[in-house]
C-alpha positions in Angstrom: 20.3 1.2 -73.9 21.0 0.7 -70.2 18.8 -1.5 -68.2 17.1 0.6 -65.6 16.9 -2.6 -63.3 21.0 -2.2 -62.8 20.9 1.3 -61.8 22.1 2.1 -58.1 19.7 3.2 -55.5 21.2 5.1 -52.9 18.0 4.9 -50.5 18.2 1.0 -51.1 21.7 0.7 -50.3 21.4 3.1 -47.3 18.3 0.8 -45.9 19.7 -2.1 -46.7 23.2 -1.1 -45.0 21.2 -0.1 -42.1 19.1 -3.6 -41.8 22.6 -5.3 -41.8 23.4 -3.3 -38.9 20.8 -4.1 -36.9 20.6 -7.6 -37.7 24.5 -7.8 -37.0 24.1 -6.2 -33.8 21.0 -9.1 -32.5 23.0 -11.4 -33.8 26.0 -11.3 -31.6 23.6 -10.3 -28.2 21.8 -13.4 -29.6 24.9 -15.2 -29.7 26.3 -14.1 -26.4 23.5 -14.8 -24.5 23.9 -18.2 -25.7 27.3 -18.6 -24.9 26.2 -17.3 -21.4 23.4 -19.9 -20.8 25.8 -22.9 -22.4 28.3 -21.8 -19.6 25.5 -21.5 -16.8 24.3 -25.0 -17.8 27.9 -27.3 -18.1 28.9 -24.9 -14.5 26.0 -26.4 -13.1 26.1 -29.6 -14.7 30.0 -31.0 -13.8 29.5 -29.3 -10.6 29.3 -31.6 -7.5 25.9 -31.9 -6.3 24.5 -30.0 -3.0 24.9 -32.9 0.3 20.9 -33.3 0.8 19.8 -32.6 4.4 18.8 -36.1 6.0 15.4 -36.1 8.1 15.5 -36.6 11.5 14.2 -40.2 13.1 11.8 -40.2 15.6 
């Protein structure tokens, strides 16, 4: 006798084929935005800093 457990689902695999779609796809925006923020943040850090405006004596 077959085990019923082992049996394919088609509505599973179609559900879970679509989770690992959508999880794919928010991981890599996840991932590029990340990317983008580590590049914002070393730009800005090994960047020379802005000459600060020296006040005026009276």
């Amino acid at each position: 006798m077959k085990n019923p457990w082992m049996k394919k689902n088609p509505f599973l695999s179609m559900w879970l084929s679509g989770a690992n779609a959508v999880i794919g796809s928010a991981r890599g925006r996840a991932t590029a935005q990340a990317k983008r923020q580590a590049s914002t943040f070393w730009s800005a850090a090994l960047a020379p800093g802005k000459p600060r405006k020296r006040r005026s004596k009276r």
